[in-house]
Backbone as a chain_set.jsonl record, in Angstrom:
{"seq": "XXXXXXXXXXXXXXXXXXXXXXXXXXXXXXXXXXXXXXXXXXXXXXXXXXXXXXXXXXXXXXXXXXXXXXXXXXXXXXXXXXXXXXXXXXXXXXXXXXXXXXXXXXXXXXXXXXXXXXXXXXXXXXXXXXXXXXX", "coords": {"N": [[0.814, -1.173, 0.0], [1.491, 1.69, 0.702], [3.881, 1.529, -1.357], [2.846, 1.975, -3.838], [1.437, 3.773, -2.927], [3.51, 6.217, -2.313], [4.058, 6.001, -5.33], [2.525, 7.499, -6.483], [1.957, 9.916, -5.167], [4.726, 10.747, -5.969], [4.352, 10.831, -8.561], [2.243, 12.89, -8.96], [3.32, 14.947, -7.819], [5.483, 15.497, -9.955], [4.127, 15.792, -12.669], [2.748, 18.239, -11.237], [5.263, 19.6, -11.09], [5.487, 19.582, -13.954], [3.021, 21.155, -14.64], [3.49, 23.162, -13.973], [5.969, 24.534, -15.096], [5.176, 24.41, -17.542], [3.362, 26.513, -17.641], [4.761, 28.708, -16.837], [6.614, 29.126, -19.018], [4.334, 29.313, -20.906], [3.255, 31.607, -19.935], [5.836, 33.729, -20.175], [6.244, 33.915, -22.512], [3.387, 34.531, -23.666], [3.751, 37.479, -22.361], [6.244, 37.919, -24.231], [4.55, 38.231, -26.268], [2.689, 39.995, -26.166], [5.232, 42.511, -25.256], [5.423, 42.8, -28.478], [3.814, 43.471, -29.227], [2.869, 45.766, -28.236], [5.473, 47.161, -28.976], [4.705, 47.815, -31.612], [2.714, 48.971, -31.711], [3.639, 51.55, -30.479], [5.548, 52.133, -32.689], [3.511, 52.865, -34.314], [2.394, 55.115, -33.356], [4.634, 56.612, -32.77], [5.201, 56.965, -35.848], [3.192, 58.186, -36.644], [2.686, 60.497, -35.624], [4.915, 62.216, -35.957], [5.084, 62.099, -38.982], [2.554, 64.263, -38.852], [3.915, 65.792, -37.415], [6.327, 66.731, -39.075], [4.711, 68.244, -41.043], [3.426, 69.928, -39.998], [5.934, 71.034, -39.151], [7.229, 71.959, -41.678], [4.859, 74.493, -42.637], [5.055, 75.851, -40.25], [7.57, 76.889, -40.843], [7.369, 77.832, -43.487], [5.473, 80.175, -42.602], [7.174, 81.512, -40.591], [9.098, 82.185, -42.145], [7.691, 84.12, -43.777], [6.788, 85.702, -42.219], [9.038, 86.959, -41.18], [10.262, 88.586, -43.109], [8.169, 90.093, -43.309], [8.908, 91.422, -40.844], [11.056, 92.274, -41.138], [10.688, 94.231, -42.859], [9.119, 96.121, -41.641], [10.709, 97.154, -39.257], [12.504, 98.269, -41.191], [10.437, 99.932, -42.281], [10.032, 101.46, -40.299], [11.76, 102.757, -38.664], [13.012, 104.546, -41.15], [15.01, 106.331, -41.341], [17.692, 105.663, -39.898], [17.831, 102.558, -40.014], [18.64, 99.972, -42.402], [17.572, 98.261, -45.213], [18.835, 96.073, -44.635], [19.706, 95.605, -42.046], [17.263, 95.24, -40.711], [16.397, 92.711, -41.719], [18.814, 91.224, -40.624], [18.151, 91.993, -37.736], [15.85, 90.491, -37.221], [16.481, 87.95, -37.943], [18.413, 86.895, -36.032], [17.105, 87.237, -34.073], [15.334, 85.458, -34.429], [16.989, 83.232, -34.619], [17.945, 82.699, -32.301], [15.709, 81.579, -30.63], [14.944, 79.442, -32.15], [17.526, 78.179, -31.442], [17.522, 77.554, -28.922], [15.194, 76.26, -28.898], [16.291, 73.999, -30.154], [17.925, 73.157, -27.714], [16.482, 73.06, -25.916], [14.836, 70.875, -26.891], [16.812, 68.559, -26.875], [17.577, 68.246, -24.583], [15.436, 66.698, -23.663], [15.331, 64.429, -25.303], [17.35, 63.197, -24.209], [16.235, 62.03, -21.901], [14.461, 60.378, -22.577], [12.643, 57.48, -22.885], [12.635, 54.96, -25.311], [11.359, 52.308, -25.086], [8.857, 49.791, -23.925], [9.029, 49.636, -20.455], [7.383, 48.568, -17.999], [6.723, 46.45, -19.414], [9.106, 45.198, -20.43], [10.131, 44.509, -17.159], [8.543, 43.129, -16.324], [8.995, 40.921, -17.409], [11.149, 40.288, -17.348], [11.418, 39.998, -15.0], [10.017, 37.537, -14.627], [11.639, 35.867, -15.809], [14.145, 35.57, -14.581], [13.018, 34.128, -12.251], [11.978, 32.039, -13.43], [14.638, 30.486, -13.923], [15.882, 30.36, -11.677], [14.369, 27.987, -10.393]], "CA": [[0.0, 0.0, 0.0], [2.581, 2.493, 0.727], [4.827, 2.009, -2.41], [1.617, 2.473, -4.641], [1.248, 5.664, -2.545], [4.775, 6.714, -3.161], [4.228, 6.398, -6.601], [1.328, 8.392, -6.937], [2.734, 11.074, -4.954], [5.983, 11.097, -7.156], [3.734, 11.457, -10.169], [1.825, 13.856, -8.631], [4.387, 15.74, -7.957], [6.623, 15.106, -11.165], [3.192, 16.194, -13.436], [2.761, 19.066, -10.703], [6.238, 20.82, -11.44], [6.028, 19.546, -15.363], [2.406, 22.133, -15.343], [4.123, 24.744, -13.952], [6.87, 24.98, -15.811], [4.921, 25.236, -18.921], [2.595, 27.735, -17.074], [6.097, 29.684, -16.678], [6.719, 28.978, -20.765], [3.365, 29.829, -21.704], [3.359, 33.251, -18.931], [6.878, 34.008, -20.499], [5.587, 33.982, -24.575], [2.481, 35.771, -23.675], [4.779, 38.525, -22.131], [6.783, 38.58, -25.24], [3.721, 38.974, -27.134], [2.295, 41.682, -25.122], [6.071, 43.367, -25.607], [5.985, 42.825, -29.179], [1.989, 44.134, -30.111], [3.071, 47.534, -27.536], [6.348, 48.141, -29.879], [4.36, 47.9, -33.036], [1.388, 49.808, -31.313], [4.467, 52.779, -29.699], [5.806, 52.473, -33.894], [2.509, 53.309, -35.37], [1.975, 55.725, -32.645], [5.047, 57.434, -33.916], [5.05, 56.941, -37.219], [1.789, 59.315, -37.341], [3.185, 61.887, -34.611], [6.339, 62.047, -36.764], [3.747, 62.852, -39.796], [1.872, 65.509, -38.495], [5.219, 66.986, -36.7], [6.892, 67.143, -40.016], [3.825, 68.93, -42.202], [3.669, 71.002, -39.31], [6.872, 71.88, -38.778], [7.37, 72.719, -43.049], [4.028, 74.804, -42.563], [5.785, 76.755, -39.609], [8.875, 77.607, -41.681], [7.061, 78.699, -44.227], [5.049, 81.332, -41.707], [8.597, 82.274, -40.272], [10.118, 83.202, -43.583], [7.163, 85.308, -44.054], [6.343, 86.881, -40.673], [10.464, 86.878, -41.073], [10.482, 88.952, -44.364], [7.298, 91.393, -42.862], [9.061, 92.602, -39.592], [12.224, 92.983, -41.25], [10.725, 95.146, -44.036], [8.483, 96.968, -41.07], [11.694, 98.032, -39.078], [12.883, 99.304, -42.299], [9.523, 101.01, -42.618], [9.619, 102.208, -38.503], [13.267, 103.327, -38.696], [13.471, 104.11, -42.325], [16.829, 107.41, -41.617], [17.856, 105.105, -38.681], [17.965, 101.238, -40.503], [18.706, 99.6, -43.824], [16.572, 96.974, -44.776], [19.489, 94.299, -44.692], [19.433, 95.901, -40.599], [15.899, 95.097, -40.155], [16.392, 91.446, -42.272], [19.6, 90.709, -39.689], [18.075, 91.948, -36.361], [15.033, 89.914, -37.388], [17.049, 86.788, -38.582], [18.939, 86.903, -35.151], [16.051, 86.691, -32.918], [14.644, 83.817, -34.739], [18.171, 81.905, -34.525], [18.156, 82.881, -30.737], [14.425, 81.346, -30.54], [15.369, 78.535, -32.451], [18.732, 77.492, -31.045], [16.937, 77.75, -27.385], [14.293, 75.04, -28.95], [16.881, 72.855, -30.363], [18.635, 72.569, -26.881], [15.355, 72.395, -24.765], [14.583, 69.49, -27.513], [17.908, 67.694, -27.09], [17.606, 67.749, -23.322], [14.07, 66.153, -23.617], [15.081, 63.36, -26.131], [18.016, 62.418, -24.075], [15.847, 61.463, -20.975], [13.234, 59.931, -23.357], [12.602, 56.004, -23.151], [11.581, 54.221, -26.094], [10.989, 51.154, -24.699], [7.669, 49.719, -22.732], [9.715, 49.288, -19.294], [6.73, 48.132, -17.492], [6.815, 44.741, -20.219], [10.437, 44.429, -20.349], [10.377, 44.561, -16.223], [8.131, 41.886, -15.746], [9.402, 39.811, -18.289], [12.947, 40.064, -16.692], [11.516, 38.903, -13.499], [9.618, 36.007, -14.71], [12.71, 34.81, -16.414], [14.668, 35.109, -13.637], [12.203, 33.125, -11.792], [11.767, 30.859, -14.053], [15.958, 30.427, -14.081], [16.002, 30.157, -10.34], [13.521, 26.89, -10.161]], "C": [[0.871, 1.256, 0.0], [3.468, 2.933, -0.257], [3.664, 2.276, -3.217], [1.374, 4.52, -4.058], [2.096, 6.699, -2.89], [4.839, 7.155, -4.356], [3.059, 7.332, -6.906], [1.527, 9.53, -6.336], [3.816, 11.485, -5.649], [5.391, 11.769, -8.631], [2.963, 11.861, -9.977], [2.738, 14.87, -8.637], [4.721, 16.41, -9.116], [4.874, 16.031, -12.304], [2.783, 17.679, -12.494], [3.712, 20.042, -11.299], [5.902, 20.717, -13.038], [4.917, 20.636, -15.669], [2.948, 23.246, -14.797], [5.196, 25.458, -14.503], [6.013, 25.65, -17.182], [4.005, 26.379, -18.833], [3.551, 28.472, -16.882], [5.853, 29.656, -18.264], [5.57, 29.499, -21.253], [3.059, 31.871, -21.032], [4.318, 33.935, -19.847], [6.383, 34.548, -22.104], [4.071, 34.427, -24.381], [3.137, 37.084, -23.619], [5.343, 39.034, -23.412], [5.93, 38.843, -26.346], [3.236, 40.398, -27.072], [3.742, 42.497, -25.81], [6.205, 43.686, -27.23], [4.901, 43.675, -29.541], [2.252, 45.958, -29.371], [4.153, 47.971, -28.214], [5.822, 48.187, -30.701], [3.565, 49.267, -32.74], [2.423, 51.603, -31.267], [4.558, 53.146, -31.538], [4.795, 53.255, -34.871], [2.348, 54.562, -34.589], [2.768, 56.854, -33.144], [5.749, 57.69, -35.048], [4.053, 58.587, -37.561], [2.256, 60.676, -36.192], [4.354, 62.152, -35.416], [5.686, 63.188, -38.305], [3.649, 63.913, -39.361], [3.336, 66.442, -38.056], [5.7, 67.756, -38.223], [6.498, 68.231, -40.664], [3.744, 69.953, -41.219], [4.404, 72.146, -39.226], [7.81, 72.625, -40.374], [6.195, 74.314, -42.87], [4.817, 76.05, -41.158], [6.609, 77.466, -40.158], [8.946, 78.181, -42.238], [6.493, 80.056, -43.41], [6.092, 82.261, -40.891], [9.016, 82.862, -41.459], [9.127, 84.284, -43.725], [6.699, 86.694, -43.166], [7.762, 87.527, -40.791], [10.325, 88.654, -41.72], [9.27, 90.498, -43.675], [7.604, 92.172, -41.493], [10.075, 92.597, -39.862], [12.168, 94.593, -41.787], [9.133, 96.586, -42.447], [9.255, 97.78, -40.023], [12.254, 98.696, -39.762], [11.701, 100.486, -42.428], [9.48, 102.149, -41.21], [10.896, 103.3, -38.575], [13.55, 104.107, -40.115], [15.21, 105.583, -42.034], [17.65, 106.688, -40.552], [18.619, 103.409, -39.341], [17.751, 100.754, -41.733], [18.049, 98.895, -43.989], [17.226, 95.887, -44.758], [19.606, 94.643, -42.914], [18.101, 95.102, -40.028], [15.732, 93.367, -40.6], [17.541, 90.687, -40.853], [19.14, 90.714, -38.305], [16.53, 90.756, -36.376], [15.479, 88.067, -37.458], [17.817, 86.471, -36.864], [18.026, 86.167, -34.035], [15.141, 85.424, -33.315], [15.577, 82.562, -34.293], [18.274, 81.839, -32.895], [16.958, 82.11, -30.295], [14.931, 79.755, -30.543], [16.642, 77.598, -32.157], [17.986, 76.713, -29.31], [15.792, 76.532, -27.566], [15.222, 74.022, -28.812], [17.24, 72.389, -28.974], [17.594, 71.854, -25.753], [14.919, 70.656, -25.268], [14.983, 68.279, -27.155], [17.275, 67.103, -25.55], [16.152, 66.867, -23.449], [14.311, 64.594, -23.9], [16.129, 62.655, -25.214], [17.27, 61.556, -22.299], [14.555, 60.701, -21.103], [13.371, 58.222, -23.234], [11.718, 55.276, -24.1], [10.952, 52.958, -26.083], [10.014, 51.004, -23.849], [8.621, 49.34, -21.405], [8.673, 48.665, -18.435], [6.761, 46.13, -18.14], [8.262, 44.262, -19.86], [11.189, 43.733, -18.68], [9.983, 43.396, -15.615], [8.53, 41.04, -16.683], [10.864, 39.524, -18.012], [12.649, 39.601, -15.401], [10.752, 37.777, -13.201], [10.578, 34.827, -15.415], [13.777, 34.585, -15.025], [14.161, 34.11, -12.404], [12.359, 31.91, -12.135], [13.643, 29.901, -13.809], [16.109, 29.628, -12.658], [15.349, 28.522, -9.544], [13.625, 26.205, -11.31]], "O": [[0.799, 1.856, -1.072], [3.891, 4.086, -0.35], [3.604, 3.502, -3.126], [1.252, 5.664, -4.496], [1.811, 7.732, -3.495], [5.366, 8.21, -4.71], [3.079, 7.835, -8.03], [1.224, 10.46, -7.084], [3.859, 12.675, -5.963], [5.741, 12.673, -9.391], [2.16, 11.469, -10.824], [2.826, 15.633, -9.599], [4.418, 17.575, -9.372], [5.083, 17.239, -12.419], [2.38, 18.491, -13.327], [3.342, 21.063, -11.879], [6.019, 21.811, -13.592], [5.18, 21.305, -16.669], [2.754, 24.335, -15.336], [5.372, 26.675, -14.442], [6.077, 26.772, -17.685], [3.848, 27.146, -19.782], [2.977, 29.516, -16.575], [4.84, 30.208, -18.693], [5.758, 30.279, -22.186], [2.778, 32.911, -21.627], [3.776, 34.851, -20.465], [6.287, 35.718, -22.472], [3.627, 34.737, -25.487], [3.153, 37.807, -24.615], [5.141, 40.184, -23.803], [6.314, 39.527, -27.295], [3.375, 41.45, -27.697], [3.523, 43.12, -26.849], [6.926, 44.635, -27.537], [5.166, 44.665, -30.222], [1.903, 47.019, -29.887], [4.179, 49.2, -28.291], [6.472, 49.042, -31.302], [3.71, 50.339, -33.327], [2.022, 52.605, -31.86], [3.917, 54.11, -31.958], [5.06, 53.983, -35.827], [2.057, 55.422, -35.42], [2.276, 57.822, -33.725], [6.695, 58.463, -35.198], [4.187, 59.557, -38.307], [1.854, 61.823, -36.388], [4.815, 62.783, -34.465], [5.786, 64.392, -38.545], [4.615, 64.674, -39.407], [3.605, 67.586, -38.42], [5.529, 68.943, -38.498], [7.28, 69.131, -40.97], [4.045, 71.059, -41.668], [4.162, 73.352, -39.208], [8.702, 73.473, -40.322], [6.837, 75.356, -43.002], [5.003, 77.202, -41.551], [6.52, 78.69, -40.058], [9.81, 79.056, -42.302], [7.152, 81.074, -43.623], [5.908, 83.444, -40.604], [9.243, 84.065, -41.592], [9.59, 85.422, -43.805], [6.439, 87.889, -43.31], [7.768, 88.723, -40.498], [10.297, 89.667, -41.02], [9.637, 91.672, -43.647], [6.975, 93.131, -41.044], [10.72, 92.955, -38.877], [12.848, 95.591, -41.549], [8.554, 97.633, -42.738], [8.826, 98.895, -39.729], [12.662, 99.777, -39.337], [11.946, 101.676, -42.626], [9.026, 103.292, -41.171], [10.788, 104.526, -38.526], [14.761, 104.329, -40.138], [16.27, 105.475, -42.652], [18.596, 107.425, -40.276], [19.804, 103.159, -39.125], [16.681, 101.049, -42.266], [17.543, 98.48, -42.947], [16.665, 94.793, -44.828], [19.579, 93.55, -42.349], [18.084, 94.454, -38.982], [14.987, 92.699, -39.883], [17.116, 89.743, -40.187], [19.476, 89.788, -37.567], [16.294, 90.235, -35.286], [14.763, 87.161, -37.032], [17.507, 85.31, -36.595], [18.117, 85.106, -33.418], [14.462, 84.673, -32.615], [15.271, 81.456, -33.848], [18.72, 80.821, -32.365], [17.204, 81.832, -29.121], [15.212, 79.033, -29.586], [16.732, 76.448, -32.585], [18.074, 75.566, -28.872], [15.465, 75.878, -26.576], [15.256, 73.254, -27.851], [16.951, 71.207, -28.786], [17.662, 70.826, -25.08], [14.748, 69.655, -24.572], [14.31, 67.254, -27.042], [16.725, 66.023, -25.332], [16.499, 65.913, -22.753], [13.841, 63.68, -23.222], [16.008, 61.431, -25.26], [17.865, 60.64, -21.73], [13.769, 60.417, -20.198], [14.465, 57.791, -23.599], [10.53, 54.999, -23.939], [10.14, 52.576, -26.925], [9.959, 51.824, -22.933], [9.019, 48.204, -21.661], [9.329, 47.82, -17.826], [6.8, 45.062, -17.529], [8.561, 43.262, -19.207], [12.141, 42.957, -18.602], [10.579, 42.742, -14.76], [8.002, 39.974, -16.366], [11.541, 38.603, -18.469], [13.427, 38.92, -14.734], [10.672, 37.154, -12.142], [10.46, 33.609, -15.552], [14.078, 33.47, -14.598], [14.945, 33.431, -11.74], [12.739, 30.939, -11.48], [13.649, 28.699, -13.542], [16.415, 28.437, -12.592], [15.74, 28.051, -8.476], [12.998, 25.157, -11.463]]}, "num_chains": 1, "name": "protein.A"}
């Protein structure tokens, strides 16, 4: 009676750890699905923010050159015995590059503390492997 019991506890057991492992294996490859459908999802996300930035930011450039071009030629008109109109084109051209330099750097600093990665997926998926590793 006893070794019968043995064995049915052993292969209890033994079929015990063999579903949890693959309940680890199958946990694990969900995870990397999940990580893979949230980079496609982040890619499309900006793909189309990328878009719009771009047409935007042509569409700006153009409105600078011309706002540019109308308060150079309106310090020439404010000043005219006072400022030339390549005066009124330079002090104009200045304060845009002063504008614009002051973006680029606020930009930079932005992008370099930027994470493109889901860290929430990659976090638990690093500590169900190590789990899994550990047992």
């Amino acid at each position: 009676m006893s070794v019968q019991m043995e064995h049915e506890t052993e292969g209890g057991v033994s079929s015990l750890i063999t579903g949890i492992m693959q309940d680890i294996t199958r946990l694990v490859s969900q995870q990397l699905t999940l990580f893979q459908v949230e980079i496609k999802n982040d890619i499309k996300r900006s793909a189309a923010a990328i878009i719009r930035l771009a047409i935007g930011g042509a569409m700006m450039l153009l409105a600078m050159l011309f706002l540019g071009m109308g308060a150079a030629f309106f310090l020439n008109w404010a000043f005219p015995n006072h400022l030339p109109v390549w005066g009124g084109f330079a002090i104009v051209g200045g304060v845009i590059a002063l504008v614009g330099g002051g973006l680029l750097l606020w930009g930079k600093s932005m992008l370099e503390h930027a994470t493109l990665l889901p860290e929430k997926s990659l976090e638990a998926l690093k500590e169900n492997i190590e789990w899994k590793t550990k047992n």
